[in-house]
RODO-2510 file (C-alpha; in nm, 4 decimals, decimal comma):
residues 266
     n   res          X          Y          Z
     1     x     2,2787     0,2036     0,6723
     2     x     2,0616     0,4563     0,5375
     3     x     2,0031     0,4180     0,1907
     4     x     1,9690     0,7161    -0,1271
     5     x     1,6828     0,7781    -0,2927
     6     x     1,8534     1,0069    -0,5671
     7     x     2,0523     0,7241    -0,6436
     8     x     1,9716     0,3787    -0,5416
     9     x     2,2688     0,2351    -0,6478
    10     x     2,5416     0,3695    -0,4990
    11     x     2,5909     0,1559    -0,2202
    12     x     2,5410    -0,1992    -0,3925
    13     x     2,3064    -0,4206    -0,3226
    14     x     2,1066    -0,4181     0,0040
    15     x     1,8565    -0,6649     0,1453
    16     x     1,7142    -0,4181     0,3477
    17     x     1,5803    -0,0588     0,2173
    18     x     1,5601     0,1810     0,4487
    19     x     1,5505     0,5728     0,4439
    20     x     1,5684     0,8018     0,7611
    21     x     1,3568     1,1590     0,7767
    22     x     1,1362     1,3728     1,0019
    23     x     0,7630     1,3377     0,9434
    24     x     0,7231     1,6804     0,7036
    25     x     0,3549     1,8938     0,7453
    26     x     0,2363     1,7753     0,4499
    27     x     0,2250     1,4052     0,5314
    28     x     0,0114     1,4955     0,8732
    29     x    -0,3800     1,5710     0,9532
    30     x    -0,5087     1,8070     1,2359
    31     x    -0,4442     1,5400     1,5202
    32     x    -0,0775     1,6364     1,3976
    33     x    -0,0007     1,2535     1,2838
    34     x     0,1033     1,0555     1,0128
    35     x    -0,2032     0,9384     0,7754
    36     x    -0,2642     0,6441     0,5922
    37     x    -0,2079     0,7610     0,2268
    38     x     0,1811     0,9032     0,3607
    39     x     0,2253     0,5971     0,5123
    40     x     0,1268     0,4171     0,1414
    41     x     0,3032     0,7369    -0,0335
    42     x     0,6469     0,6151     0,1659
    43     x     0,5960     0,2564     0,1377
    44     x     0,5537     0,2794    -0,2627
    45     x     0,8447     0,5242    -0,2937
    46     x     1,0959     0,2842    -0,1164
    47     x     0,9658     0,0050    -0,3144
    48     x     1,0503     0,1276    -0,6238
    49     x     1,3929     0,2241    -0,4517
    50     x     1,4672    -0,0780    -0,3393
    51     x     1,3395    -0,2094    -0,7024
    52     x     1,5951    -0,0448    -0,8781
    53     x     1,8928    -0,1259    -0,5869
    54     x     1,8333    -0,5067    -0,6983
    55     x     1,7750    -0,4227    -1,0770
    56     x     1,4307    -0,5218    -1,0988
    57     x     1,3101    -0,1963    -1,1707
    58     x     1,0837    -0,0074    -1,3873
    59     x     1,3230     0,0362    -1,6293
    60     x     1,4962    -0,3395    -1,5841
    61     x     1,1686    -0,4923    -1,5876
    62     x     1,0801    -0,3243    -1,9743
    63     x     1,3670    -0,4865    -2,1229
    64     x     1,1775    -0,8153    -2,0325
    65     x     0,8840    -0,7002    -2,1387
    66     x     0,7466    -0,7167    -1,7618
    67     x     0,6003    -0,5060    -1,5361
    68     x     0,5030    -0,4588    -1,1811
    69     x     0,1480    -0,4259    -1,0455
    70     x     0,0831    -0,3705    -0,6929
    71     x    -0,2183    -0,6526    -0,6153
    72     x    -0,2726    -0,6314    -0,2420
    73     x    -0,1384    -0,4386     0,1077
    74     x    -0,2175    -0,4562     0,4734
    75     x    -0,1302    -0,2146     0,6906
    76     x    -0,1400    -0,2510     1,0611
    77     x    -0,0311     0,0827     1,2902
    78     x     0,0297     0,0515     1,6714
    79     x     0,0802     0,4525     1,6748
    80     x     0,0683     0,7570     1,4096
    81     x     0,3985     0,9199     1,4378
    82     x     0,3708     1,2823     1,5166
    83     x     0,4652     1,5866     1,2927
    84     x     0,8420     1,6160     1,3121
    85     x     0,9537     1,2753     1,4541
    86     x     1,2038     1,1123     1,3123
    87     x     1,0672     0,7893     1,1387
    88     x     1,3204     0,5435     0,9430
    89     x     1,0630     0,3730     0,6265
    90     x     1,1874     0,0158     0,5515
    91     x     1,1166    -0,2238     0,2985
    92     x     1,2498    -0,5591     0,2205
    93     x     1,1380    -0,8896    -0,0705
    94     x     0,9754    -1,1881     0,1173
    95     x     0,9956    -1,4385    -0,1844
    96     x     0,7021    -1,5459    -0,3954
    97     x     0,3448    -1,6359    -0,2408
    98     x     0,1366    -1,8468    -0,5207
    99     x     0,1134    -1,5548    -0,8275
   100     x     0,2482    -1,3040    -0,5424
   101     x     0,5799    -1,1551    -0,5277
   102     x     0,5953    -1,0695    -0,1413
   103     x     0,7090    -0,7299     0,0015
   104     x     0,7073    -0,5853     0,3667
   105     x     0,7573    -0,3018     0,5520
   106     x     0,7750    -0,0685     0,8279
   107     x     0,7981     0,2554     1,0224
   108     x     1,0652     0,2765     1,2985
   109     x     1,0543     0,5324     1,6101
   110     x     1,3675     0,6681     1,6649
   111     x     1,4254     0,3999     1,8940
   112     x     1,4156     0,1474     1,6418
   113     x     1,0778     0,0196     1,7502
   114     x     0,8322    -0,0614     1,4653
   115     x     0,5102     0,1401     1,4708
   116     x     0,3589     0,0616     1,1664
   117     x     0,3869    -0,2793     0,9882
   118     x     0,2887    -0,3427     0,6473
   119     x     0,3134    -0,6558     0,3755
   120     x     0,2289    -0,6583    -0,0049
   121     x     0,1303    -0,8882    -0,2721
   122     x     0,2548    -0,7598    -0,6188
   123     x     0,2064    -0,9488    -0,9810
   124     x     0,4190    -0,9380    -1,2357
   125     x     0,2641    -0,8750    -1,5550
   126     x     0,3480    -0,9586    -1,9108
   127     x     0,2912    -0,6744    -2,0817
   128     x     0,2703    -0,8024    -2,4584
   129     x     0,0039    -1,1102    -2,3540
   130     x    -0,1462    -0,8491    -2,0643
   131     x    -0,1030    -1,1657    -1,8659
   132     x     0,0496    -1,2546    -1,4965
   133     x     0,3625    -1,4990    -1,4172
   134     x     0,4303    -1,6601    -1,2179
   135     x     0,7159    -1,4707    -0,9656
   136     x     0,9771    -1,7251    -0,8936
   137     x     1,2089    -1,6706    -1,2193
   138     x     1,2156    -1,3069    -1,0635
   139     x     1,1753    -1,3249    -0,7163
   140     x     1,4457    -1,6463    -0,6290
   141     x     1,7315    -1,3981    -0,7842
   142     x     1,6418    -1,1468    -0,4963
   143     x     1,7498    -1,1614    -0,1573
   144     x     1,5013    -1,3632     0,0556
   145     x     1,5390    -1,2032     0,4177
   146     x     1,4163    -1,5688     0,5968
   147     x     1,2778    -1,4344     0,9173
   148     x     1,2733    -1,1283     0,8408
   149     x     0,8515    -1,1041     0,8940
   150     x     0,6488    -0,7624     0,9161
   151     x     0,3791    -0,9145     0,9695
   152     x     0,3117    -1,2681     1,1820
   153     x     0,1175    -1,5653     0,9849
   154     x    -0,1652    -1,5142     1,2223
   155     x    -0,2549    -1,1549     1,0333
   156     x    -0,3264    -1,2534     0,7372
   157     x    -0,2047    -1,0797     0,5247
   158     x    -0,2785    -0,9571     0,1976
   159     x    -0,5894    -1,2064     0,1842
   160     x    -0,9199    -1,2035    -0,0502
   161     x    -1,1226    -0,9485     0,0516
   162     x    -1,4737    -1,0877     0,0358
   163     x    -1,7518    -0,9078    -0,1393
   164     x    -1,9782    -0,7372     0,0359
   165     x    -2,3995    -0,6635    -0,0500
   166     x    -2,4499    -0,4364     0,1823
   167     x    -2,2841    -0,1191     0,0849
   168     x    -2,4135     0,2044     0,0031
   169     x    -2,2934     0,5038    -0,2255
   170     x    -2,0409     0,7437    -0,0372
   171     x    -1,8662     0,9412    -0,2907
   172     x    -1,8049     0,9866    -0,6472
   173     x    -1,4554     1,0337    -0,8469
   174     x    -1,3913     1,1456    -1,1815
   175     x    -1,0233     1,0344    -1,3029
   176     x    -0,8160     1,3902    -1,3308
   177     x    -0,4855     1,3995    -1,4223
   178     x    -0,3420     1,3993    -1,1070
   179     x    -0,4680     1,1032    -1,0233
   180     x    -0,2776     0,9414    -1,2710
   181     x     0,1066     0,7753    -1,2519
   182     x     0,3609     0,6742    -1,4847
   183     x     0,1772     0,3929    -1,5726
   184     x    -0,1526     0,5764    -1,6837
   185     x    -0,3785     0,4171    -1,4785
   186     x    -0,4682     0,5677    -1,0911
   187     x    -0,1948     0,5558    -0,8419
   188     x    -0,2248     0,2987    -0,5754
   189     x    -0,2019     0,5732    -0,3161
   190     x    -0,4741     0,7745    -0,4968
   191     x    -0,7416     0,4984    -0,4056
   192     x    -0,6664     0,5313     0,0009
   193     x    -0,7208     0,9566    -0,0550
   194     x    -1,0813     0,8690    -0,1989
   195     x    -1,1083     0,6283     0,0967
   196     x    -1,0212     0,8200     0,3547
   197     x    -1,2421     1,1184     0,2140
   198     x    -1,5644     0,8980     0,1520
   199     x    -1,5456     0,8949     0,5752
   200     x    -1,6351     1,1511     0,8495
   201     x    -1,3095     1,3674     0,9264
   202     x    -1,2876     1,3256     1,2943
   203     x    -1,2941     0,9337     1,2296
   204     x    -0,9202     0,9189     1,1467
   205     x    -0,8209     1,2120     1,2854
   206     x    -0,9225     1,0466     1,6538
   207     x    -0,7941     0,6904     1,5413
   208     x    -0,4438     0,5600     1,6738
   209     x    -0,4245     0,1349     1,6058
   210     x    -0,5325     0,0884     1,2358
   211     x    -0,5536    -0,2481     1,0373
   212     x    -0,6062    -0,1557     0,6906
   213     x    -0,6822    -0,4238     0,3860
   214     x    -0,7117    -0,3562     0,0348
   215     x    -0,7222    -0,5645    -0,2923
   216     x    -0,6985    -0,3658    -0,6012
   217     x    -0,8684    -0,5753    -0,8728
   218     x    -0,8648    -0,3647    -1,1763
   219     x    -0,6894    -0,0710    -1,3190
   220     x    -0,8536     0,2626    -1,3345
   221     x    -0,8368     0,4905    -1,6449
   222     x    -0,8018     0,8389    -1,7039
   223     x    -1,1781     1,0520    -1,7470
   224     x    -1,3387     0,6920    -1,5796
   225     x    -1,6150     0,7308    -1,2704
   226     x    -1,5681     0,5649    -0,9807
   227     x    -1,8468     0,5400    -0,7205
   228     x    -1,7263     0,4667    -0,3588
   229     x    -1,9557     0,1960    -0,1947
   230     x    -1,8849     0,1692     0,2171
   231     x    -2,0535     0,0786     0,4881
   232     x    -2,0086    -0,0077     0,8349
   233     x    -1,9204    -0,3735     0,9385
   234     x    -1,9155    -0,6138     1,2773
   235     x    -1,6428    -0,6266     1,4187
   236     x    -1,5628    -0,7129     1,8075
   237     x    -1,1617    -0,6713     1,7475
   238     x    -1,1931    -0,2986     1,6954
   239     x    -1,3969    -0,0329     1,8318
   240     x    -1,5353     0,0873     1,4501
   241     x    -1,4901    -0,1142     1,1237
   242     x    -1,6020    -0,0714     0,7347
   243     x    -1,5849    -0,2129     0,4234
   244     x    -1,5436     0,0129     0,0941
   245     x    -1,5661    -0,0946    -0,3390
   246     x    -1,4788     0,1047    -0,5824
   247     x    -1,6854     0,0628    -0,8829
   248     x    -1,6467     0,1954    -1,2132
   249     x    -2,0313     0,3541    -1,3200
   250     x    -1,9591     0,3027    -1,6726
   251     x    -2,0548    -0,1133    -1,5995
   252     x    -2,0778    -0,1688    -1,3011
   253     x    -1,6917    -0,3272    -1,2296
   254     x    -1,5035    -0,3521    -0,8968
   255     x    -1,1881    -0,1892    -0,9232
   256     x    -1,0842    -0,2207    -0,5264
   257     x    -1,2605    -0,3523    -0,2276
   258     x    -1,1110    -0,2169     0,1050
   259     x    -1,1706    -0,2642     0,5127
   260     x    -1,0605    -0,0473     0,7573
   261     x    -1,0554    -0,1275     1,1266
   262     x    -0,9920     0,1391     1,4071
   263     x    -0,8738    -0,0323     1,7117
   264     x    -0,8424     0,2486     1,9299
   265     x    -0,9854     0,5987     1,9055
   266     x    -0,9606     0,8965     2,1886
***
């Protein structure tokens, strides 16, 4: 059952989020396929969905004086989906994980075959103490979907991302307004654009399989500098790799650290 956006409510609780559409030109490079930050764009639109559907939303979570913080996501994509084709986004809970509430996802062909997979790690914050909880009292109310696995145990998923010495300067960013959500702080989907523009073009236009990791570690304010570190990393899984870190110039602080591995480019 497809679900509605305008109003996630209206057809009671579902365990399953899921939203059907064609793949629109703006969500598309020059290879004509889907990119990474529409992929995160869709993802964190029917999370927030699917939020409200099971009243934990934005607005549910504020009466608690709580608030959701998207921690960590990996991405893995067997195939871009081509301008026009007819995609169905899903999203579901997976229970808690330590201090992580557990989300997945995916992209469905019109065949119902999963091309891109996808799991997050999300922390509930206090927002009086600025301090996390621990996600059970919220998480055990949801529905659990047992089985129901994006991504194996053998991907892991949403891990540490370990620092890195040997990256260099890419790219620097400047906090505009649109870079900004509700929140005030940059958008998770924001941080893959700066990604994706700190590299060569033709990189991810010619890339098909991606496995994509990223940790965001601390919040980014408005009129901040960020300075994009990357640099290219061993790999034997994938024919190109590279690890990124976002650090704030003001002192110095990582705000994300990121690896990208293209398994198979034409």
């Amino acid at each position: 059952m497809n679900c509605n956006p305008a109003n996630p409510k209206e057809s009671g609780i579902v365990n399953i989020w899921q939203e059907t559409y064609p793949v629109r030109f703006g969500a598309i490079d020059r290879s004509d396929r889907l990119t990474l930050n529409a992929m995160f764009q869709f993802f964190q639109e029917a999370a927030i969905c699917h939020a409200e559907n099971l009243n934990v939303g934005r607005e549910d979570m504020a009466r608690t004086g709580q608030l959701w913080i998207l921690s960590r996501m990996s991405v893995i994509v067997d195939r871009r989906p081509a301008y026009r084709e007819t995609i169905t986004v899903r999203s579901w809970p997976r229970g808690g994980e330590k201090l992580f509430a557990v989300r997945d996802y995916d992209i469905r062909d019109d065949v119902d075959v999963p091309v891109v997979s996808a799991r997050s790690g999300w922390i509930i914050l206090d927002v009086e103490k600025r301090r996390p909880l621990r996600p059970q009292s919220v998480m055990d109310s949801l529905p659990q979907n047992e089985g129901a696995d994006a991504l194996s145990a053998s991907a892991n998923a949403i891990a540490s991302l370990e620092e890195r010495g040997n990256l260099q300067k890419t790219a620097e960013r400047k906090v505009r307004y649109t870079d900004l959500d509700y929140n005030g702080h940059v958008n998770n989907v924001r941080y893959i654009q700066w990604i994706e523009d700190s590299l060569d073009p033709q990189v991810l236009e010619n890339a098909n399989k991606i496995r994509f990791d990223i940790n965001y570690l601390n919040e980014i304010l408005d009129g901040e500098i960020v300075e994009i570190m990357s640099a290219r990393i061993e790999d034997n899984t994938c024919a190109d790799a590279f690890a990124f870190e976002g650090r704030k110039q003001e002192n110095g602080q990582a705000a994300f650290r990121a690896e990208l591995r293209l398994h198979e480019i034409h």
